[in-house]
C-alpha positions as CSV (number, residue, x, y, z in Angstrom):
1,X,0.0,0.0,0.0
2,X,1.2,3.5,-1.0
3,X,1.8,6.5,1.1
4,X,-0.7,8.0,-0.5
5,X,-3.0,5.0,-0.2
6,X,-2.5,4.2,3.7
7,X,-3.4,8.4,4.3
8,X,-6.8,8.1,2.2
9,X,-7.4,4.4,4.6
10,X,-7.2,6.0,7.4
11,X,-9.4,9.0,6.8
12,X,-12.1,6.4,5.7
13,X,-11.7,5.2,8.6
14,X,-12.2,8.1,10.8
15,X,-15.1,8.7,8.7
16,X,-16.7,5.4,9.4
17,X,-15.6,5.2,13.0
18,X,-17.9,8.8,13.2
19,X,-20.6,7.5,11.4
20,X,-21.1,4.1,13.6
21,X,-20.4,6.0,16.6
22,X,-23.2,8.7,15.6
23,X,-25.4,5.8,14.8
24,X,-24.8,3.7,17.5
25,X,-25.7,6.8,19.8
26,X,-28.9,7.8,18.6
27,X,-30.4,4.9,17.3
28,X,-31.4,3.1,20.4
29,X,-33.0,6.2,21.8
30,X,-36.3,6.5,22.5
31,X,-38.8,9.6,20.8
32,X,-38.6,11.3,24.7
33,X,-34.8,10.4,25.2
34,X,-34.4,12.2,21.5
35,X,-36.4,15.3,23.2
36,X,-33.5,16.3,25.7
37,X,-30.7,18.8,25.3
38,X,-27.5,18.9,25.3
39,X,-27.5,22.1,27.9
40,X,-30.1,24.1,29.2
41,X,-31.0,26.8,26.1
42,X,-29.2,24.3,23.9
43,X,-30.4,21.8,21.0
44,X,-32.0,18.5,21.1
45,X,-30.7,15.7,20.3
46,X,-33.1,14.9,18.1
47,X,-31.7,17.8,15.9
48,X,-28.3,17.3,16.2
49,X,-29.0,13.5,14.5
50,X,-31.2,15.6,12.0
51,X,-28.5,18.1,11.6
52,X,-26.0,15.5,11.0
53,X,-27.6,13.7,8.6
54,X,-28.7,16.7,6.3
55,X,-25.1,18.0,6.5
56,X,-23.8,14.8,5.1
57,X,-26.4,14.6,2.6
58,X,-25.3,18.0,0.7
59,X,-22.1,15.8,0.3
60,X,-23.2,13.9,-2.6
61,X,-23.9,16.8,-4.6
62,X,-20.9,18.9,-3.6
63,X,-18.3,15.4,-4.0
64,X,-20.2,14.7,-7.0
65,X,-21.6,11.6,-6.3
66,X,-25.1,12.9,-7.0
67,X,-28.2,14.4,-6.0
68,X,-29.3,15.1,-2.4
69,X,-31.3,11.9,-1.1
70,X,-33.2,13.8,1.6
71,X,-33.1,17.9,0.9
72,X,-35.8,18.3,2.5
73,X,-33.7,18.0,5.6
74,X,-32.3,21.4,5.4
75,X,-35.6,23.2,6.4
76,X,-35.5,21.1,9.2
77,X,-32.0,20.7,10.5
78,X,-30.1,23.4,8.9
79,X,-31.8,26.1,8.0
80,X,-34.1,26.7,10.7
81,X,-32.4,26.6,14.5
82,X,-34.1,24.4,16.9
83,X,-37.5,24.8,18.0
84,X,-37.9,27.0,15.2
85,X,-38.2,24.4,12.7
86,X,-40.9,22.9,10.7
87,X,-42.3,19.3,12.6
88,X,-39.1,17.3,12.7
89,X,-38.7,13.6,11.7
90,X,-39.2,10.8,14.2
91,X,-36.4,8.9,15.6
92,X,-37.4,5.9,13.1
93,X,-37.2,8.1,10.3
94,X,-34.2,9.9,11.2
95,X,-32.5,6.1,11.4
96,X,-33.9,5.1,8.0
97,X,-32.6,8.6,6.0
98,X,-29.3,8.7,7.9
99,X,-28.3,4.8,6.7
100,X,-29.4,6.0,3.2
101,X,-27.3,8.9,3.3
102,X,-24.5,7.5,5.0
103,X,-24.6,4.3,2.5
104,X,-24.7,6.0,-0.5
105,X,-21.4,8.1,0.7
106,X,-19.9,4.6,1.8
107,X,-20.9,3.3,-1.4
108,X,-18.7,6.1,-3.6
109,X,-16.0,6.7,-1.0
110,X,-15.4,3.1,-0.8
111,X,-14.6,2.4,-4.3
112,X,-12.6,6.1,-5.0
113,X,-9.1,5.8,-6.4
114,X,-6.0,7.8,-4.6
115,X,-7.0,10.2,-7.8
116,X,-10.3,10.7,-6.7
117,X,-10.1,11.3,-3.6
118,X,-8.0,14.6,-4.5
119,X,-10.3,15.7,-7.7
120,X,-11.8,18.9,-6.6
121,X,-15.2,19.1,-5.1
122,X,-17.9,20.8,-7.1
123,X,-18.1,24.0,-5.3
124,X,-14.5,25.0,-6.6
125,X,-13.2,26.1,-9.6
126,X,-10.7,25.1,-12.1
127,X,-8.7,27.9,-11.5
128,X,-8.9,28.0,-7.9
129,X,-8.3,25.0,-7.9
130,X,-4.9,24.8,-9.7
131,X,-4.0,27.8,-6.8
132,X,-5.6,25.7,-4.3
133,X,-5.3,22.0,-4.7
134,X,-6.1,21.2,-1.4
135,X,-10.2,21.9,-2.0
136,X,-10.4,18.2,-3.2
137,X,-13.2,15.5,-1.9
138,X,-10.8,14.3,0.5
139,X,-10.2,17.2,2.7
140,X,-14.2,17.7,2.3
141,X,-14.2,14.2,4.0
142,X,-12.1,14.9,6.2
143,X,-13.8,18.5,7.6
144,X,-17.3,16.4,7.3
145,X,-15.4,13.5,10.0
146,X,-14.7,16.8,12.5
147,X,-17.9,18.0,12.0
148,X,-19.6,14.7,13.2
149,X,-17.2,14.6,16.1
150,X,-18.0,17.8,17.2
151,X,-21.5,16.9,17.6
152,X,-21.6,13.9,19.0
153,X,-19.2,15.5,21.9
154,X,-22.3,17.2,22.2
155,X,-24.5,15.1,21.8
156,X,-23.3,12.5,25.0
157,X,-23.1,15.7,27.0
158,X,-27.3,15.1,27.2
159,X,-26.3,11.3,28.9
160,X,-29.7,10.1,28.5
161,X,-31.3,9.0,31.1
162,X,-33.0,6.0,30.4
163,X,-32.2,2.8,31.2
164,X,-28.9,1.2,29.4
165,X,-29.0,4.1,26.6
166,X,-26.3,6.6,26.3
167,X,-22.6,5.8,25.2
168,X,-19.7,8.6,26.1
C-alpha cells in the first residue's frame, strides 16, 4: 500500500468510526430520550442526529456523487435553528434517512481511487483549484469527519437518562 494510499485508509476510517459511533448513539433512543438537550438553552438531540444527517447529505452533490437523497432536511436541520423548525422527523425516520445517506457516501467513498479522492469538489473552480489544490473530496471528508465529532461530543453531553441508553 502507498503513502498515499494508507493516508486516504485512514481517513475512511475516521469517517466510518464517526458515522457508527453517531449511529450507534442515537439509534437506540427513545422519541422522549431524542427530546433532551445537550445544555439548558441548547439543541435536542433529536436535531443534532437531523442536523448531521442533512449535513452529510449535501455531500453527494458537492463530492459529486449525485443528487441530495433527503433535501428536505435542510428546512429542518439546517436552515431553521431548533424549535424554530418545521415538525421534525421521528427517531425511526431519522435512522432510516441517515443509513441511506450514509450508504450511499460509503458506497462512492469506498470504491474512490487515490485520484479521486484529490479531484476537486464541485463548489471550486478550475482555476482556484490549480492555486488551491487542497479543496479536493478528501479534505471535504475529512472537515465532514470533524464535524460529526464535534456533535456527537455534544450530543453524549445530554447522557440520556433512560435505562442502558447513552454511550460517552
Amino acid at each position: 500500500m502507498t503513502a498515499e494510499q494508507q493516508l486516504i485508509d485512514a481517513g475512511l476510517r475516521a469517517w466510518k468510526d464517526s458515522v457508527d459511533r453517531i449511529e450507534s448513539f442515537f439509534q437506540p433512543l427513545s422519541e422522549e430520550q431524542l427530546e433532551q438537550v445537550v445544555a439548558p438553552g441548547r439543541n435536542r438531540l433529536r436535531y443534532l442526529w437531523g442536523h448531521i444527517a442533512s449535513v452529510n447529505d449535501a455531500l453527494l452533490p458537492l463530492l459529486g456523487i449525485g443528487s441530495r437523497l433527503h433535501p428536505a432536511l435542510d428546512a429542518m436541520f439546517v436552515a431553521n435553528a431548533d424549535r424554530h423548525s418545521p415538525a421534525l422527523l421521528l427517531g425511526s425516520a431519522l435512522e432510516q434517512v441517515s443509513g441511506e445517506i450514509h450508504g450511499a457516501l460509503w458506497a462512492a467513498f469506498s470504491r474512490w481511487s487515490a485520484q479521486d479522492w484529490l479531484a476537486k469538489h464541485t463548489a471550486v473552480s478550475d482555476e482556484d483549484f490549480r492555486r488551491e489544490p487542497h479543496r479536493n473530496r478528501f479534505t471535504v471528508m475529512l472537515n465532514r469527519t470533524t464535524h460529526m465529532a464535534v456533535h456527537y461530543g455534544q450530543a453524549v453531553l445530554a447522557r440520556p437518562r433512560t435505562r442502558g441508553v447513552g454511550r460517552g
